[in-house]
Structures are given as structure tokens and as C-alpha cells.
C-alpha positions in Angstrom: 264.7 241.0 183.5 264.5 238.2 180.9 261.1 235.6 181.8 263.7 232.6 182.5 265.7 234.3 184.4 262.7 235.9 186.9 261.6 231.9 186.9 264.8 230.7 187.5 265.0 233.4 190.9 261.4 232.4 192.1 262.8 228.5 191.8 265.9 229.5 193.7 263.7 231.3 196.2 261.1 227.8 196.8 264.6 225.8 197.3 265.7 228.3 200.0 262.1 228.8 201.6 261.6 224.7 201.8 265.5 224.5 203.5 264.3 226.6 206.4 262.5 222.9 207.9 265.0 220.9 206.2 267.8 222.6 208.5 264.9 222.6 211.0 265.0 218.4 210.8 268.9 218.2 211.0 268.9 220.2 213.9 267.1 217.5 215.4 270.3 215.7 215.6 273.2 217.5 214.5 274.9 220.5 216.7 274.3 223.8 215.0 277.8 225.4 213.8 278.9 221.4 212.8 275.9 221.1 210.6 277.1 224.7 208.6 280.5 222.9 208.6 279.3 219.6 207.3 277.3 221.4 204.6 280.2 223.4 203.3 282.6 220.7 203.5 280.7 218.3 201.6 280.3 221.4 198.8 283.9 221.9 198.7 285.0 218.3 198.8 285.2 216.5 196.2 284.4 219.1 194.2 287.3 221.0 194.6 289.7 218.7 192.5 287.6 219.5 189.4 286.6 223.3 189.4 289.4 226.1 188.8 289.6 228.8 191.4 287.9 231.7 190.6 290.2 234.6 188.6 289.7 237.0 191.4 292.0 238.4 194.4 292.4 235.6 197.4 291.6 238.0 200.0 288.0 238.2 198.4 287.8 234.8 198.2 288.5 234.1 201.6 286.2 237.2 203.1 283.1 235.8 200.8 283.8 232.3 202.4 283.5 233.5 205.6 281.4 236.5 205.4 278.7 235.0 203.3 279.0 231.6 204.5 280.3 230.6 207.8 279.1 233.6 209.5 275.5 233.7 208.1 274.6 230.3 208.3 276.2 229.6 211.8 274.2 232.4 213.3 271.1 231.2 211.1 271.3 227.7 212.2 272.6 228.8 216.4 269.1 231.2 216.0 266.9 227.9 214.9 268.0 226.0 217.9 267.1 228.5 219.8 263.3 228.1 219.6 262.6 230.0 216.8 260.0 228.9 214.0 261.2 228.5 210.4 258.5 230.7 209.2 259.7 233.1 211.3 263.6 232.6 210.9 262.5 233.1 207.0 261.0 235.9 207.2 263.8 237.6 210.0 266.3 237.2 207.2 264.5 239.5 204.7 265.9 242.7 207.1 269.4 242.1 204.6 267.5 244.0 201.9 267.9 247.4 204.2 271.5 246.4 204.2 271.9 245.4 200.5 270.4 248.5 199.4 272.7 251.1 201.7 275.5 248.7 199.9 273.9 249.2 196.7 273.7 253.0 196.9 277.6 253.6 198.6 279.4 251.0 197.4 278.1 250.5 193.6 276.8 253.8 193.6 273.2 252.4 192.0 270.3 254.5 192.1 267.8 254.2 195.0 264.5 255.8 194.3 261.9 256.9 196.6 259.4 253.9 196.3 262.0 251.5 196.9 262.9 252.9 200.6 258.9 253.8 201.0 258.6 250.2 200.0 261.5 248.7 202.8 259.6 251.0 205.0 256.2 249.2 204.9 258.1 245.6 204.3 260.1 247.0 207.9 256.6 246.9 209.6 255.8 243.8 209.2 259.2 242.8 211.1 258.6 245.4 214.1 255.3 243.2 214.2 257.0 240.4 214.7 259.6 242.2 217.6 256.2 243.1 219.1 255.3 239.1 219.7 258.4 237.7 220.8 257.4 234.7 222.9 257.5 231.0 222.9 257.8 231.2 219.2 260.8 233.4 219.1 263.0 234.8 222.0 264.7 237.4 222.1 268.2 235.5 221.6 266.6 233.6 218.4 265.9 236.9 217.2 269.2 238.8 217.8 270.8 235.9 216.0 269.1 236.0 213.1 269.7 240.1 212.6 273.6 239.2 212.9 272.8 236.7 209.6 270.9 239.1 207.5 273.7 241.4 208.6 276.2 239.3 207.1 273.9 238.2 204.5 274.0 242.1 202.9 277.9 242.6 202.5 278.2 238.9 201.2 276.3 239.7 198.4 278.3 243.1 198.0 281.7 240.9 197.7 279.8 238.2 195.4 279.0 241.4 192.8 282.3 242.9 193.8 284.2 239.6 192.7 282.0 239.5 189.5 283.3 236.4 188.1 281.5 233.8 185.7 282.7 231.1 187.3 279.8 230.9 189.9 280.7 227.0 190.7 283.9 227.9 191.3 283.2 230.8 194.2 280.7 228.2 195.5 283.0 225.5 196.0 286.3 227.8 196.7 284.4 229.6 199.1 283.3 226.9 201.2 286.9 225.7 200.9 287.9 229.0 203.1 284.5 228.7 205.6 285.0 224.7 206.3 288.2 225.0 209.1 287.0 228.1 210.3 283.6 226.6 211.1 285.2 223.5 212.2 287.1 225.7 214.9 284.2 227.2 215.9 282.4 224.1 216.5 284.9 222.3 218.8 285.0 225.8 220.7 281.7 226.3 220.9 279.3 223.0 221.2 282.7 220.8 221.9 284.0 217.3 220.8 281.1 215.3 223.1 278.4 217.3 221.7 279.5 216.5 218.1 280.5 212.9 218.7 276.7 212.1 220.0 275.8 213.9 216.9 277.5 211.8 214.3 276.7 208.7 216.7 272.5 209.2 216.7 272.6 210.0 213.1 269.4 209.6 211.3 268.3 208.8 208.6 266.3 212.2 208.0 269.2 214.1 209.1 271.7 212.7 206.5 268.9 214.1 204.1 268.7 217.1 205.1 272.7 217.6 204.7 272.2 216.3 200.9 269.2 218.4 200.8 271.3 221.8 202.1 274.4 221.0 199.9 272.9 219.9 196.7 270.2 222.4 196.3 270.4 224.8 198.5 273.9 225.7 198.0 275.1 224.5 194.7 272.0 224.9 192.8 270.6 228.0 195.0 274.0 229.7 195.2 274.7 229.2 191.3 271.5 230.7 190.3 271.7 233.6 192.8 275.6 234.8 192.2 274.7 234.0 188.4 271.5 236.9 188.4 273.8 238.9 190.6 276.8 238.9 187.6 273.7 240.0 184.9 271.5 242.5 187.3 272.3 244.9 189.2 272.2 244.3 193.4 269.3 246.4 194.6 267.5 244.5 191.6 268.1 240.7 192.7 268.0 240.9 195.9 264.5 242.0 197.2 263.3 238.8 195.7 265.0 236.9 198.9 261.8 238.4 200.6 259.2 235.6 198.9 261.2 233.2 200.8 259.1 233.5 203.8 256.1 232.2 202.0 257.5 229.0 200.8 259.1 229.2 204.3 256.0 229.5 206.1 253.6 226.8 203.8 256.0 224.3 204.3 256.5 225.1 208.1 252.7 224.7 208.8 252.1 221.1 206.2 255.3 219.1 207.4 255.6 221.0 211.3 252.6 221.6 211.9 253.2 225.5 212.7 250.5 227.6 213.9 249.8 230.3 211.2 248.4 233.5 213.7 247.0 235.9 212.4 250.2 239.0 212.9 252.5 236.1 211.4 249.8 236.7 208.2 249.9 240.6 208.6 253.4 240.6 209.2 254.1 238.6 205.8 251.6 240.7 204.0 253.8 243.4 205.3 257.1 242.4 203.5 255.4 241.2 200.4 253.7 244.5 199.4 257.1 246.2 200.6 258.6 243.9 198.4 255.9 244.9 195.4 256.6 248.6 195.8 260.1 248.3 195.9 260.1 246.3 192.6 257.6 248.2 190.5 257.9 251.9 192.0 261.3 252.4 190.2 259.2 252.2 187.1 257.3 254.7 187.6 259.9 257.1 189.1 262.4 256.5 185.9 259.7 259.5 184.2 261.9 262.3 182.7 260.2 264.5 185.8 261.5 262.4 188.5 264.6 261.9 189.6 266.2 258.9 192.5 267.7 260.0 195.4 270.9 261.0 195.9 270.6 262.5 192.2 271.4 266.0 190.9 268.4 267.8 188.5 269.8 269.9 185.9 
């Protein structure tokens, strides 16, 4: 991987860790699904009128759009609200790399090599450490929540390397074009017209930020980047880097909310980092003439 490109993927990775408290700040005012809603519609509009639709099949289109974004991110936000840390919610969403790298290995047929499932293995720990402490600073219904997003985190990414097109800005904006009604639906079903109405009423100042905040960097710069290193390297190669997120997650969580940083929240990240080392470098070592990834036939 090419030096700016690795920087450009650790950049993307601070953006997303930071967003866990700025969602954290608009939930303060703004129902959960509404606030997905508002932060796709306002990528999709007014962009729309000035970026062509990606050159790939509608059907894609539409399933990235709803997969990747209205699903994810309304089960990320409902988990949030539902007393659930943001250092915590960060690091919960790392479980997509055991998803990504099943897709990886039956759908794109990329190697997977020994260190790199030793190396989910270990990261894997760190989350059943978590499961062990569910409390008052996750429940069992935050928790649940946030497996269904990493769950529809891992095939998102799948369709975004399926689609493969160079116009990233263009699968951005298209795609939240396709989520925006559907999330609008499910926010009048779900959380209902009074519940938004006091919303947009008791709007503050802080949570009209973190809208700008969630559009303009964490979705049109994050999303750019991130389909953009997916189109050059290969999916099992990108995506483990999604598990730093928790530490920009976490320092953020403890200077601006004043989170309590226990000790198994430290294990726990330890945990998922050195999973995350092992499953980046081991490869490296396994690509040896002798040594052959899984799934392979020796001849």
C-alpha cells in the first residue's frame, strides 16, 4: 500500500472515530432513524443535480443505499440512544471484519491466511470482554443493535467492491438518494411525526453541527476515501483498518464526555489492536514459497 494512501485511511479512520460523539451530541436532540435520514438527505441534495449516476446496475445501487446506509447507520444511531458509550459503540462495530473477511474469501475468492483468522481470533476477545461487562454502560439491547450494523456494515462493503466504479462521489450521493425515503418511512413508523416535530423545534445549535459534521466529513470525505482504497486494494486488505476507529473513538469520548476509561475497556481495545497487527502483517510472512493460505491447494 502506497505511504499516502495508508495516511489517507488512518485520516479517514480519526474522522469516523471523532463522529462516534458527534452523533453522540445530535442525539441529544434529534430522534435516532431522522438524524440517519437528515444526514443522507442533505448528502444527496443538492448534490445530486451535479454528479452523474454511477455506470453500474440500479439494483446495486439501490441495495448499497440501503444496505450500507440506511440499515447500518439507523441501527448504529437506535444502539447509541440506547445507553451505550461511543467508545464502546466504536469498538462493537469492528465485529464487521469477521464478516468482511468470510465475504472476502466466498464471494471475491481472496486468500485468507492463517494469521489473519488467528489474528480476528485474539481482536474477537477483546469483544467477548466487553459481552462479559454489559451494564450501565451498554445493555444488552445497545449491544444487539450494534451487531445488526457491523452485520450490514460487511456485505455493504462487498456491493461497494462489487460495483467497482471510479466514480466514488457519485455512489455516495446516488446511494443516499435510494436510503433517504426509506429512512424517512422508517422514522414516521417508528419514533412518529410528534417525536420528530419536537426534534426540529428544540434544535440546537450543537446539533445542527453535528449534522454538518456527519455529512461533510464523515460521509462525503470518509466514504470517498474508503470506496476509493476499496477500488485500488483488495477487501480483506482495507478493511481491518476500520478497527483503529475505537481509539480515536475512545480519546475523544473521555476529553469532550467525560467517559470513564476502565481498565477491560483498555484490555478489551488492546485486544482488537494486536488482532488488528497480526492480521495485517501475518500475511507477510505466510506469502513464503513453504506456506500456503487457506482454502489453497499445494502442488
Amino acid at each position: 500500500m502506497l505511504l499516502h494512501h495508508f495516511l489517507l485511511i488512518l485520516l479517514v479512520i480519526l474522522v469516523w472515530g471523532f463522529n462516534f460523539v458527534v452523533i453522540k451530541i445530535g442525539l441529544n436532540t434529534i430522534p435516532p432513524i431522522f438524524l440517519v435520514f437528515a444526514r443522507f438527505f442533505f448528502t444527496c441534495f443538492p448534490a445530486i443535480f451535479f454528479i452523474k449516476k454511477p455506470k453500474a446496475p440500479l439494483k446495486l445501487l439501490i441495495s448499497y443505499g440501503i444496505v450500507m446506509f440506511a440499515l447500518q447507520f439507523a441501527f448504529l444511531f437506535m444502539a447509541m440512544e440506547s445507553k451505550i458509550t461511543p467508545a464502546l459503540a466504536s469498538l462493537l462495530l469492528q465485529v464487521q471484519v469477521f464478516f468482511a473477511l468470510a465475504l472476502a474469501s466466498l464471494v471475491f475468492k481472496e486468500k485468507i491466511y492463517k494469521s489473519q483468522i488467528f489474528g480476528a481470533l485474539i481482536a474477537f476477545s477483546g469483544i467477548l470482554l466487553i459481552i462479559t461487562n454489559l451494564g450501565a454502560e451498554v445493555t444488552l439491547k445497545g449491544f444487539l443493535l450494534v451487531m445488526a450494523a457491523a452485520g450490514c456494515a460487511a456485505p455493504g462493503n462487498a456491493i461497494s467492491k462489487k460495483i467497482g466504479t471510479t466514480n466514488v462521489l457519485g455512489l455516495i450521493v446516488w446511494g443516499s438518494l435510494f436510503a433517504s425515503p426509506f429512512l424517512l418511512a422508517l422514522s414516521f413508523i417508528f419514533e412518529g411525526k410528534e417525536k420528530i416535530l419536537l426534534g426540529l423545534t428544540t434544535l440546537s445549535w450543537e446539533a445542527a453541527g453535528s449534522v454538518f459534521y456527519i455529512v461533510y466529513l464523515s460521509t462525503f470525505f470518509g466514504f470517498y476515501v474508503w470506496n476509493l482504497m476499496l477500488s485500488k486494494y483488495p477487501l480483506s486488505k482495507v478493511t481491518p483498518f476500520s478497527l483503529l476507529s475505537p481509539v480515536f473513538g475512545t480519546l475523544s469520548s473521555c476529553l469532550l464526555l467525560n467517559e470513564k476509561l476502565f481498565t477491560w475497556k483498555i484490555v478489551a481495545g488492546a485486544l482488537v489492536l494486536f488482532g488488528l497487527l497480526i492480521h495485517l502483517v501475518g500475511p507477510k510472512y505466510e506469502m513464503k514459497p513453504e506456506s500456503s493460505p487457506i482454502g489453497s491447494k499445494s502442488h
